[in-house]
C-alpha positions as CSV (number, residue, x, y, z in Angstrom):
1,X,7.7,36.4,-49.4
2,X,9.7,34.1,-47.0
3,X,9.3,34.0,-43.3
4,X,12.0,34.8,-40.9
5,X,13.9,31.2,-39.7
6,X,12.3,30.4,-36.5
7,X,14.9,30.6,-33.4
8,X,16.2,27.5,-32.1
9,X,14.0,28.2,-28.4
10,X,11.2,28.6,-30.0
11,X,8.8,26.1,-30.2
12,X,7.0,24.9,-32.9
13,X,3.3,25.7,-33.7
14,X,2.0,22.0,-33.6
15,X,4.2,20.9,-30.8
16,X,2.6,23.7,-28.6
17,X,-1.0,23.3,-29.9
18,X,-0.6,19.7,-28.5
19,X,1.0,20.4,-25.4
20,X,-1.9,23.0,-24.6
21,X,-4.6,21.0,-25.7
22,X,-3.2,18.1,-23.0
23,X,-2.2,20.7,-20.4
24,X,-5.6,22.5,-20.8
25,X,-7.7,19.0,-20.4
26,X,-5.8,18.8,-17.1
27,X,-6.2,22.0,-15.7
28,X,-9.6,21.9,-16.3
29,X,-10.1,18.1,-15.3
30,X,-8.0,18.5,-11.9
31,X,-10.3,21.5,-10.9
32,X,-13.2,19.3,-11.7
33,X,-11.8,16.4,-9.6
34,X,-11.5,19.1,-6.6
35,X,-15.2,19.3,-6.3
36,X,-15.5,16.2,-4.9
37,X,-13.9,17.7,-1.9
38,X,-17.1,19.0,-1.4
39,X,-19.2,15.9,-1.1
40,X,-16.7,14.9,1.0
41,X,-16.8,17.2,3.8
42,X,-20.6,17.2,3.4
43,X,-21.1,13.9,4.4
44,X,-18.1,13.6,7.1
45,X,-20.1,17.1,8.6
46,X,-23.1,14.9,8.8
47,X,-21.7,12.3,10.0
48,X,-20.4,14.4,12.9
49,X,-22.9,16.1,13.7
50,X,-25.5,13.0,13.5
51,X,-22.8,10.8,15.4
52,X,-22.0,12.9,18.2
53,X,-25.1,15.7,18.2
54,X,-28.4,13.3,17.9
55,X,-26.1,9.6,18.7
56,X,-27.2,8.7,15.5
57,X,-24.3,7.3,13.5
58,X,-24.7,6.7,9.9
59,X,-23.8,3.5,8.2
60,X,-22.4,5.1,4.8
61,X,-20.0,7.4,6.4
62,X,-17.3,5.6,6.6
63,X,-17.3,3.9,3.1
64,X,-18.3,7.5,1.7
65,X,-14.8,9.0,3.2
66,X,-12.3,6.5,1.8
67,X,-13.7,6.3,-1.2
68,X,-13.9,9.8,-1.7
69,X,-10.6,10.8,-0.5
70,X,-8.9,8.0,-2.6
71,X,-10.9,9.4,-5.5
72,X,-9.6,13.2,-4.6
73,X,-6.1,12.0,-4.2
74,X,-5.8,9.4,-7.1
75,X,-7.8,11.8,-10.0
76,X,-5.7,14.2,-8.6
77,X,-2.1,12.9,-9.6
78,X,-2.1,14.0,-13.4
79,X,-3.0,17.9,-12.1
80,X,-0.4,17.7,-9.6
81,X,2.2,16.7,-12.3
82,X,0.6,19.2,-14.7
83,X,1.5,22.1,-11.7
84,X,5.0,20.5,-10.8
85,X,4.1,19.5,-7.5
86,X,5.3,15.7,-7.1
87,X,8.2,15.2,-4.9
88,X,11.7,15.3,-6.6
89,X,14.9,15.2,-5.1
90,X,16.6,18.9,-4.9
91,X,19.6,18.4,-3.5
92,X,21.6,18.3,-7.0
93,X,18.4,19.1,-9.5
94,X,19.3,22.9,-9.2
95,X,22.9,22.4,-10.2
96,X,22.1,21.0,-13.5
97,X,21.3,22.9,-16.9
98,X,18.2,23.1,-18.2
99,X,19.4,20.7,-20.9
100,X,20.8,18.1,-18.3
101,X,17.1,18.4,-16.4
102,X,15.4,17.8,-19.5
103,X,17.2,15.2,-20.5
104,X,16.7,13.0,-17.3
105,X,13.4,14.0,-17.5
106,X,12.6,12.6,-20.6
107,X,14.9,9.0,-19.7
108,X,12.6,8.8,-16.5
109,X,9.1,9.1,-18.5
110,X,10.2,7.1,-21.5
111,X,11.9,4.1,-19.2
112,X,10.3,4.8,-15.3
113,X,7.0,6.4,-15.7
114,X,5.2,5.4,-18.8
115,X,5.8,1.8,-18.5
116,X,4.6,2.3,-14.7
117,X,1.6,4.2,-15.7
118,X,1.4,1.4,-18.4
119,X,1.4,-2.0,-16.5
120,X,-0.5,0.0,-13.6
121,X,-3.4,0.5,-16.3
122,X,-3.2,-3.0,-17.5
123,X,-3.3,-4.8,-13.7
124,X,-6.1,-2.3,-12.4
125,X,-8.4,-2.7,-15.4
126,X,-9.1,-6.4,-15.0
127,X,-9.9,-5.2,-11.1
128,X,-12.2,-3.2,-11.8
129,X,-13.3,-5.1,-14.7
130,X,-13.9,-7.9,-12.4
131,X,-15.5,-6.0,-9.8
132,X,-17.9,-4.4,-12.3
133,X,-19.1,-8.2,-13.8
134,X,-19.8,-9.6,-10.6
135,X,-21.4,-6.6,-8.9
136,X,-19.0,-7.0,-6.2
137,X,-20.3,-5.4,-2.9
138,X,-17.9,-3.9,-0.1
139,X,-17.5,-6.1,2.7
140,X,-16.3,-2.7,5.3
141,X,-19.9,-1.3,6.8
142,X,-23.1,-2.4,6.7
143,X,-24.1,0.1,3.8
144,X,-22.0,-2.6,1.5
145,X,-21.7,-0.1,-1.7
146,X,-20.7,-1.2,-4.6
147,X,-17.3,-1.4,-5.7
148,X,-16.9,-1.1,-9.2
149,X,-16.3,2.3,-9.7
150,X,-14.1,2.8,-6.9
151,X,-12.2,0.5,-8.5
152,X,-12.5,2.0,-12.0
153,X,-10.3,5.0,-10.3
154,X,-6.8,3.2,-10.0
155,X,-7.1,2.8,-14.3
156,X,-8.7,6.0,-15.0
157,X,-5.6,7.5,-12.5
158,X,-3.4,5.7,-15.1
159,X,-4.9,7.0,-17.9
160,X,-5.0,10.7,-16.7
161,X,-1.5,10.7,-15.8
162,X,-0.1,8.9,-19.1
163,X,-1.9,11.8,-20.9
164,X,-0.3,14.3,-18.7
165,X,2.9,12.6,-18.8
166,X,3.1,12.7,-22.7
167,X,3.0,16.5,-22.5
168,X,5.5,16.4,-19.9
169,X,7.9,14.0,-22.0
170,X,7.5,16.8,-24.9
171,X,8.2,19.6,-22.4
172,X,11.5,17.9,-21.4
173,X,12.1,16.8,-24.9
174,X,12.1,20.5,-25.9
175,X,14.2,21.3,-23.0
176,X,16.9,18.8,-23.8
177,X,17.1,20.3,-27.5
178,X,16.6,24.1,-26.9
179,X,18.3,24.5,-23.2
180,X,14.9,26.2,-22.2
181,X,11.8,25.1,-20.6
182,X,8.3,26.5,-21.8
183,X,6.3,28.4,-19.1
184,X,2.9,27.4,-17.9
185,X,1.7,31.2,-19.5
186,X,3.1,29.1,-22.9
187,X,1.2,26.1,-22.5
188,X,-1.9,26.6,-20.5
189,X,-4.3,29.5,-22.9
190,X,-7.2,29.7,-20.1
């Protein structure tokens, strides 16, 4: 018994199995990285209310607030291009084809993003590499924290977002050969 020919838009069993297996690491991932908001306003709450309450500053507020807002906002990149929420330029994107928009798509990963992501990876990993060997202490407050992982964000950021970007670069990919695009109920089984 022979199967019916699979239509041209519709994708292939393995191609989707591996664009939900990387879409559904960061969904869940980028939801995980949101909980750090809570920390966050924690300790800034404290702060406030020790600071201006009881005149009792602390000396790990500040350090605590960068760090975990650059932590937020960094580990958050790869979710945000998962949900299609980076900035693009609009003005003429809605006048192209799906084809057209899949195919620059897919010449911006291969020749703008991924050897961004790449070299950004490379330079930030002997930082925090560095930071990690030497025990390096923050210089900003008096609560000197280490620095190591903050560091260790900028080429786990990298990481996450050439991971997401690899499923992206299939989703244009498929675009550019099938003139559709696959919808998030396609790729993300939650």
């Amino acid at each position: 018994m022979s199967r019916a020919p699979r239509t041209t838009a519709e994708p292939s069993p393995a191609l989707l199995r591996t664009i939900r297996t990387i879409d559904a690491f960061s969904d869940w991932s980028g939801k995980a990285v949101a909980w750090l908001t809570l920390p966050l306003v924690l300790g800034l709450t404290y702060e406030g209310f020790a600071r201006y309450l009881f005149n009792a500053p602390t000396l790990w507020a500040f350090d605590l607030s960068y760090m975990l807002y650059a932590a937020v906002f960094m580990l958050g990149a790869h979710y945000t291009l998962l949900k299609g929420a980076h900035i693009r330029t609009d003005m003429l994107w809605d006048r192209f084809s799906v084809r057209t928009k899949g195919r620059i798509d897919a010449v911006a990963y291969l020749f703008f993003f991924f050897p961004a992501m790449i070299l950004l990876f490379y330079a930030s990993v002997d930082e925090a590499w560095n930071s990690w060997r030497m025990g390096e202490l923050s210089e900003q407050t008096a609560w000197r924290p280490i620095l190591w992982p903050f560091k260790a964000i900028v080429p786990l950021t990298a990481l996450l977002l050439l991971i997401q970007g690899f499923s992206e670069l299939l989703k244009s990919l498929y675009a550019a050969r099938t003139g559709r695009f696959l919808t998030t109920a396609e790729t993300i089984q939650i």
